[in-house]
SEZATOR-124455 format. One record per atom (N, C-alpha, C): x, y, z; residue number from 1; atom name; residue in one letter. Coordinates in nm, 3 decimals. Layout:
BEGIN
[site [X, Y, Z], NUM, 'CA', 'A'],
...
# end
This chain:
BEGIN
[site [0.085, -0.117, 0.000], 1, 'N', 'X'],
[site [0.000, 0.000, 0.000], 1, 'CA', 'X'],
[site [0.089, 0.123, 0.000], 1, 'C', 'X'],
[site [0.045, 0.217, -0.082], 2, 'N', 'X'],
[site [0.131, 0.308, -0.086], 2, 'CA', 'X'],
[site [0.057, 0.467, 0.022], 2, 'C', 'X'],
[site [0.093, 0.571, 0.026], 3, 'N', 'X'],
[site [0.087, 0.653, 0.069], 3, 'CA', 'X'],
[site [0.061, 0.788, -0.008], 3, 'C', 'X'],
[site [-0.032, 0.912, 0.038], 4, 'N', 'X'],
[site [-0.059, 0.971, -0.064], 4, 'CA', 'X'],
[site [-0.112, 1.117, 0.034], 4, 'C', 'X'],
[site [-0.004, 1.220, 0.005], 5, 'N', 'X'],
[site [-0.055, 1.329, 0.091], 5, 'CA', 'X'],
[site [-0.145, 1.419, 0.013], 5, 'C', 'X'],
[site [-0.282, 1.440, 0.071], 6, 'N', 'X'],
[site [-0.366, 1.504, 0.017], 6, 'CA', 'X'],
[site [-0.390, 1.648, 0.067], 6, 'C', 'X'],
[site [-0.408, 1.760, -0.005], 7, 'N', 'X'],
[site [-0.433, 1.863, 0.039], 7, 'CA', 'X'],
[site [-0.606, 1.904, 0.050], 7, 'C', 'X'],
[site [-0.694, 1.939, 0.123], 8, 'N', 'X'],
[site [-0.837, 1.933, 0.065], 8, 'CA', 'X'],
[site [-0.861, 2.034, 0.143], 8, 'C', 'X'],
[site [-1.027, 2.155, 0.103], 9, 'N', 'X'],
[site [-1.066, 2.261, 0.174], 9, 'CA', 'X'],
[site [-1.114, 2.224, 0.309], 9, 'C', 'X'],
[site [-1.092, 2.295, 0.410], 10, 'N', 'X'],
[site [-1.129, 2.304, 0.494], 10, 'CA', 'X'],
[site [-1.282, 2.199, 0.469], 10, 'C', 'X'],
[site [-1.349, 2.306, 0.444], 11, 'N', 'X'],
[site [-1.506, 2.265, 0.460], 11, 'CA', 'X'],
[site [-1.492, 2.121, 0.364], 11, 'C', 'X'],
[site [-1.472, 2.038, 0.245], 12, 'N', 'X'],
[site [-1.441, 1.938, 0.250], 12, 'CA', 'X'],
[site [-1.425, 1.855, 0.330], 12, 'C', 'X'],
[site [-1.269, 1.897, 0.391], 13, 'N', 'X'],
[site [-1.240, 1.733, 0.487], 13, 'CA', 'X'],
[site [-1.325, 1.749, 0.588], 13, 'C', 'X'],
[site [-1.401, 1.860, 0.657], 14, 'N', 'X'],
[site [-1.515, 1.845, 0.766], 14, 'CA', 'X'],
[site [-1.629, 1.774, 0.710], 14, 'C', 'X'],
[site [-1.656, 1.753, 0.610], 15, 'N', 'X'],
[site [-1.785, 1.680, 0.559], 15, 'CA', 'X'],
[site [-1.748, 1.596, 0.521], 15, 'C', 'X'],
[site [-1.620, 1.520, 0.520], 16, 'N', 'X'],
[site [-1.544, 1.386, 0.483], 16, 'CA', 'X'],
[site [-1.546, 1.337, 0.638], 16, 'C', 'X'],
[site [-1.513, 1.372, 0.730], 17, 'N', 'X'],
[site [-1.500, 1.329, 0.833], 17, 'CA', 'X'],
[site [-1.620, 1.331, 0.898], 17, 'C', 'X'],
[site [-1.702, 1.423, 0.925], 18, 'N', 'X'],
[site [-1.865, 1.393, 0.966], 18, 'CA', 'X'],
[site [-1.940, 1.282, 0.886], 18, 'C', 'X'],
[site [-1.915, 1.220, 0.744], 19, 'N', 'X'],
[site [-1.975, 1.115, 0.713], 19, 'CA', 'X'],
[site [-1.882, 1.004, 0.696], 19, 'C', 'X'],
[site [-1.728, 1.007, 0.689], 20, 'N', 'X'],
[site [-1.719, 0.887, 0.783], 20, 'CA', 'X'],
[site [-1.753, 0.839, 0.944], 20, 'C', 'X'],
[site [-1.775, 0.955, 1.031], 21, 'N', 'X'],
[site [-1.760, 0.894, 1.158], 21, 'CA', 'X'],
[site [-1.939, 0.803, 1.116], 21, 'C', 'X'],
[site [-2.023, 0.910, 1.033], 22, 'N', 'X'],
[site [-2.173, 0.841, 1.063], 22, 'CA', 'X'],
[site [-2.145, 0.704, 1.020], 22, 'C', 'X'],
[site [-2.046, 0.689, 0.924], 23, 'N', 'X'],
[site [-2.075, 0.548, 0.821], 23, 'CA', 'X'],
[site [-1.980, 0.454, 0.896], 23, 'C', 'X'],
[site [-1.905, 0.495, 1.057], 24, 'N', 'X'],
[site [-1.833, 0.379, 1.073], 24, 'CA', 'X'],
[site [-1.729, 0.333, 1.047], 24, 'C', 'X'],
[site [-1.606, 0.399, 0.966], 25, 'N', 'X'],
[site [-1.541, 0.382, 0.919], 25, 'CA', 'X'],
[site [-1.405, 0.514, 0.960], 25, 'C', 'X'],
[site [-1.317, 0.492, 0.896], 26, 'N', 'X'],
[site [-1.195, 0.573, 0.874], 26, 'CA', 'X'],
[site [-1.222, 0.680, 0.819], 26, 'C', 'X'],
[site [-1.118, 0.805, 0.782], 27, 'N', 'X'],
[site [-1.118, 0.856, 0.697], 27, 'CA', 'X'],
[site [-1.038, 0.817, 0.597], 27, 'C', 'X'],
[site [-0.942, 0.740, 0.588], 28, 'N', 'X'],
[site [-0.909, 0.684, 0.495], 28, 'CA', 'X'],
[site [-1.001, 0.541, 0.426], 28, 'C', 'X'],
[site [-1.050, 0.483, 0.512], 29, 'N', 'X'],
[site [-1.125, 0.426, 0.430], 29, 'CA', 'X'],
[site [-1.261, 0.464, 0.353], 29, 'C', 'X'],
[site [-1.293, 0.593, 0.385], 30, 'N', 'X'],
[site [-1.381, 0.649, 0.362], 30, 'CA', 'X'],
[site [-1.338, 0.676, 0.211], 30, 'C', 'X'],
[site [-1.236, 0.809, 0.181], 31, 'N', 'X'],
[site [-1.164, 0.819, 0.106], 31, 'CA', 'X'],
[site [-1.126, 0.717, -0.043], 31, 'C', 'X'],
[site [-1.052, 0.581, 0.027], 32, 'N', 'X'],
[site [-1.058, 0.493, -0.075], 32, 'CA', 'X'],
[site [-1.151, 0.452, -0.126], 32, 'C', 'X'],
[site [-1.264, 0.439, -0.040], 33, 'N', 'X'],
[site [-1.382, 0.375, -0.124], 33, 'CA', 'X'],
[site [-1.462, 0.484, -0.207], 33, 'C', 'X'],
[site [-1.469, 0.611, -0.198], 34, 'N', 'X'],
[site [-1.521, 0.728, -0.294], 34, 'CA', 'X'],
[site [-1.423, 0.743, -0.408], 34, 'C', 'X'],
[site [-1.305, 0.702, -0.386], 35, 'N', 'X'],
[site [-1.180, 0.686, -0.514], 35, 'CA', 'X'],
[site [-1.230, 0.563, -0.609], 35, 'C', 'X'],
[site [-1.214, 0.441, -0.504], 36, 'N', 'X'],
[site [-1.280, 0.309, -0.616], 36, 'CA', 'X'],
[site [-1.390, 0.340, -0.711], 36, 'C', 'X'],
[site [-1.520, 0.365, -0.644], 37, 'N', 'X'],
[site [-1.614, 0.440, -0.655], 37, 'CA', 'X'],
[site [-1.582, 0.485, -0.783], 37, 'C', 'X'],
[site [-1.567, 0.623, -0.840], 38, 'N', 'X'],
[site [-1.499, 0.687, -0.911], 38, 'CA', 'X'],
[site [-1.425, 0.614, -0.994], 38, 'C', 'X'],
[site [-1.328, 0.535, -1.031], 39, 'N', 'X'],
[site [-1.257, 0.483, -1.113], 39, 'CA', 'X'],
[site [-1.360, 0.382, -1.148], 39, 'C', 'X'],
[site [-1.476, 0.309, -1.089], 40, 'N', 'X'],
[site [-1.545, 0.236, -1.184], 40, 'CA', 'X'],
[site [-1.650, 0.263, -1.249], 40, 'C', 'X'],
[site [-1.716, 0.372, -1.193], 41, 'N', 'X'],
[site [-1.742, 0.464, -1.268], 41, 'CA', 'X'],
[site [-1.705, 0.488, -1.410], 41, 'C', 'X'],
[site [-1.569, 0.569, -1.411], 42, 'N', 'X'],
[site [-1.513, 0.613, -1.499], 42, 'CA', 'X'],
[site [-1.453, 0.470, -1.623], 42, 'C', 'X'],
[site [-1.456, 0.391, -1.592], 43, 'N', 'X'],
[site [-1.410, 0.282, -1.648], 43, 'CA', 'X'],
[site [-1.541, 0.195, -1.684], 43, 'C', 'X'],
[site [-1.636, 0.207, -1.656], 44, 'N', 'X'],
[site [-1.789, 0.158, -1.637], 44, 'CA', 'X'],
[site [-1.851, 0.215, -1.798], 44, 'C', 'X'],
[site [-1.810, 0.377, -1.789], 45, 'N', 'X'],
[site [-1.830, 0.447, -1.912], 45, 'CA', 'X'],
[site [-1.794, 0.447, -2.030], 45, 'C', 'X'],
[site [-1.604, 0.421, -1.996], 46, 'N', 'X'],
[site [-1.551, 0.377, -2.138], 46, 'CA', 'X'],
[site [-1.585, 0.216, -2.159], 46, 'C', 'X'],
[site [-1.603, 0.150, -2.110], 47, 'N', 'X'],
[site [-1.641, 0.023, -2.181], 47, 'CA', 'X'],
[site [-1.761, 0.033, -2.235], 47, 'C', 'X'],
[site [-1.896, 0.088, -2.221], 48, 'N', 'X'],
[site [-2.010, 0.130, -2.244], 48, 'CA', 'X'],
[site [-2.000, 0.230, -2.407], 48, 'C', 'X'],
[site [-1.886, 0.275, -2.380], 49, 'N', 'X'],
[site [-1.858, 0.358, -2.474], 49, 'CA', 'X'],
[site [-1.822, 0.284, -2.585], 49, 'C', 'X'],
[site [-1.688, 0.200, -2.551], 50, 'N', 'X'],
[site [-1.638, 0.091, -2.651], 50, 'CA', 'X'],
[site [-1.714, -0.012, -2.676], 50, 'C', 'X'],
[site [-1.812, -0.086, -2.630], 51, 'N', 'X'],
[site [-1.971, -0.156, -2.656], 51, 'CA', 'X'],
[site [-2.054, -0.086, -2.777], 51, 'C', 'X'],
[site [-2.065, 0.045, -2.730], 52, 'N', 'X'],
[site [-2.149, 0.095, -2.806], 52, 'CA', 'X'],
[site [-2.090, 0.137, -2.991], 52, 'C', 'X'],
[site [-1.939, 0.157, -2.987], 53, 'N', 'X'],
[site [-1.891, 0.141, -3.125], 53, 'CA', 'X'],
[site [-1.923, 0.015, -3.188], 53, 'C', 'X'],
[site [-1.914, -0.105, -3.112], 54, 'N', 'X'],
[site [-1.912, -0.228, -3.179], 54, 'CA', 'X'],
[site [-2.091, -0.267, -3.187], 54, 'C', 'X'],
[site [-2.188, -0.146, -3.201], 55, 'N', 'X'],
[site [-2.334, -0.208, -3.173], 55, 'CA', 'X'],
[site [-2.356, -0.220, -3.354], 55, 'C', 'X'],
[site [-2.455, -0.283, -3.387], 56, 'N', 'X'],
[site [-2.520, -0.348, -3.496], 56, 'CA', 'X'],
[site [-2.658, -0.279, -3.515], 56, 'C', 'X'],
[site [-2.690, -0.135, -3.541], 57, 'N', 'X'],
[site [-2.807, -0.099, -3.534], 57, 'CA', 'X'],
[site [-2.925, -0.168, -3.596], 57, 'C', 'X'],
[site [-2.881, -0.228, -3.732], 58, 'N', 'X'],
[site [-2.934, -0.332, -3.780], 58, 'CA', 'X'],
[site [-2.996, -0.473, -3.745], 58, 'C', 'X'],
[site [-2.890, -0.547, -3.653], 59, 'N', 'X'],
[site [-2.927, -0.688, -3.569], 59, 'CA', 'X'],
[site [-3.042, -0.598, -3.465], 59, 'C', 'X'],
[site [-2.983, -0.503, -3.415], 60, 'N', 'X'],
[site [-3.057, -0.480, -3.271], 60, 'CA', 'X'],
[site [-3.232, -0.435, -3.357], 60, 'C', 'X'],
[site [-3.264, -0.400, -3.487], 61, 'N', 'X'],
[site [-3.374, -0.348, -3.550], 61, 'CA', 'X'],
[site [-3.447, -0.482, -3.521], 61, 'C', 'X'],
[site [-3.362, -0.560, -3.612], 62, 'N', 'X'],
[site [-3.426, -0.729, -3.644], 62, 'CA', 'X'],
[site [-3.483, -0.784, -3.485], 62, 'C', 'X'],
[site [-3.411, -0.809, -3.412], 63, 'N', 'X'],
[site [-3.466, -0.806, -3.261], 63, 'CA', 'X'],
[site [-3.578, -0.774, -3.241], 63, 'C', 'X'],
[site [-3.597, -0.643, -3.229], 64, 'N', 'X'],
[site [-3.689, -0.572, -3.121], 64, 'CA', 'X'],
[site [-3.798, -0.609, -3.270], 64, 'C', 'X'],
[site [-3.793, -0.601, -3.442], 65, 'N', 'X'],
[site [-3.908, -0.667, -3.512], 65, 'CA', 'X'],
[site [-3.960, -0.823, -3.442], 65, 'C', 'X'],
[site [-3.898, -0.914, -3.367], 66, 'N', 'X'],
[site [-3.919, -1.032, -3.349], 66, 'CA', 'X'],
[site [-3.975, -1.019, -3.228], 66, 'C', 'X'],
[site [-4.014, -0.924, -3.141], 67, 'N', 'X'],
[site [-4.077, -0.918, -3.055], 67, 'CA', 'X'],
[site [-4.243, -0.926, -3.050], 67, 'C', 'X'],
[site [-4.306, -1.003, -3.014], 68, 'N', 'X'],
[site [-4.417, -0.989, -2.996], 68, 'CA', 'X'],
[site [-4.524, -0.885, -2.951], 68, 'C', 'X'],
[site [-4.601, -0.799, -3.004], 69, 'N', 'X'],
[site [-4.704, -0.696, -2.988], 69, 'CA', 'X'],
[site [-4.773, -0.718, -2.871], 69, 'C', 'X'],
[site [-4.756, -0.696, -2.738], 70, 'N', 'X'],
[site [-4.832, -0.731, -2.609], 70, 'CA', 'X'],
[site [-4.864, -0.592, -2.523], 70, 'C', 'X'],
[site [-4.973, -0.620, -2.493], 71, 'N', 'X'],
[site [-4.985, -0.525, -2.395], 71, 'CA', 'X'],
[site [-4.891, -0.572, -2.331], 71, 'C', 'X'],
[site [-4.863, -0.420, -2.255], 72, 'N', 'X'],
[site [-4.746, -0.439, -2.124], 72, 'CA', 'X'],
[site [-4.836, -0.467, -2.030], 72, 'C', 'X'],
[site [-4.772, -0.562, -1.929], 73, 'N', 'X'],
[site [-4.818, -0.638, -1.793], 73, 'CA', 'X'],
[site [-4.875, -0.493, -1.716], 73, 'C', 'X'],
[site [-4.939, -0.532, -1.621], 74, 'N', 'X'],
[site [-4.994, -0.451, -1.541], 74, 'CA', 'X'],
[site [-4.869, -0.387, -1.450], 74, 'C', 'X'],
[site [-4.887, -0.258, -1.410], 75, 'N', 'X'],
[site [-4.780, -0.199, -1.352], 75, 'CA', 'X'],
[site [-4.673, -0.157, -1.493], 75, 'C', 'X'],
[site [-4.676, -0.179, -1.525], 76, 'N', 'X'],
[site [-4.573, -0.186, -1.674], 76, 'CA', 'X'],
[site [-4.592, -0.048, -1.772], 76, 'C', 'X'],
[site [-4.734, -0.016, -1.755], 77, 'N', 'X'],
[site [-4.756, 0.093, -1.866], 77, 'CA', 'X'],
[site [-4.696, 0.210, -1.884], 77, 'C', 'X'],
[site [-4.713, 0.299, -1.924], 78, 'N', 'X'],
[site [-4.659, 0.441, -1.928], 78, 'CA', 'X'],
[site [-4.718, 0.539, -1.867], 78, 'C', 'X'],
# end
């Protein structure tokens, strides 16, 4: 594990530290997990992104034609 000196505003690390103490935790673990958080996120998007180059607007047409005309289930409507 490495080490990592952070500089943050005042009013920040007070609202970093008032919702780790609620959540039980560290402020560093608080910290890492809003970082993870964030990187899968951000990595969540570019794959979504790179998915979406490789889409088939065509296959996905043919699809949703092979779907059956149903009313939507109850609770379901618009």
């Amino acid at each position: 594990m490495s080490a990592l000196s952070l500089r943050l505003p005042n009013s920040i690390h007070r609202h970093i530290k008032e919702i780790a103490s609620q959540e039980g935790v560290s402020i560093n673990q608080f910290i890492s997990a809003a970082v993870a958080e964030k990187i899968s996120a951000i990595m969540t998007e570019d794959y979504l992104i790179q998915r979406a180059t490789r889409a088939d607007r065509e296959a996905f047409r043919n699809i949703l034609d092979s779907v059956p005309d149903r009313p939507p289930l109850p609770g379901d409507e618009r």
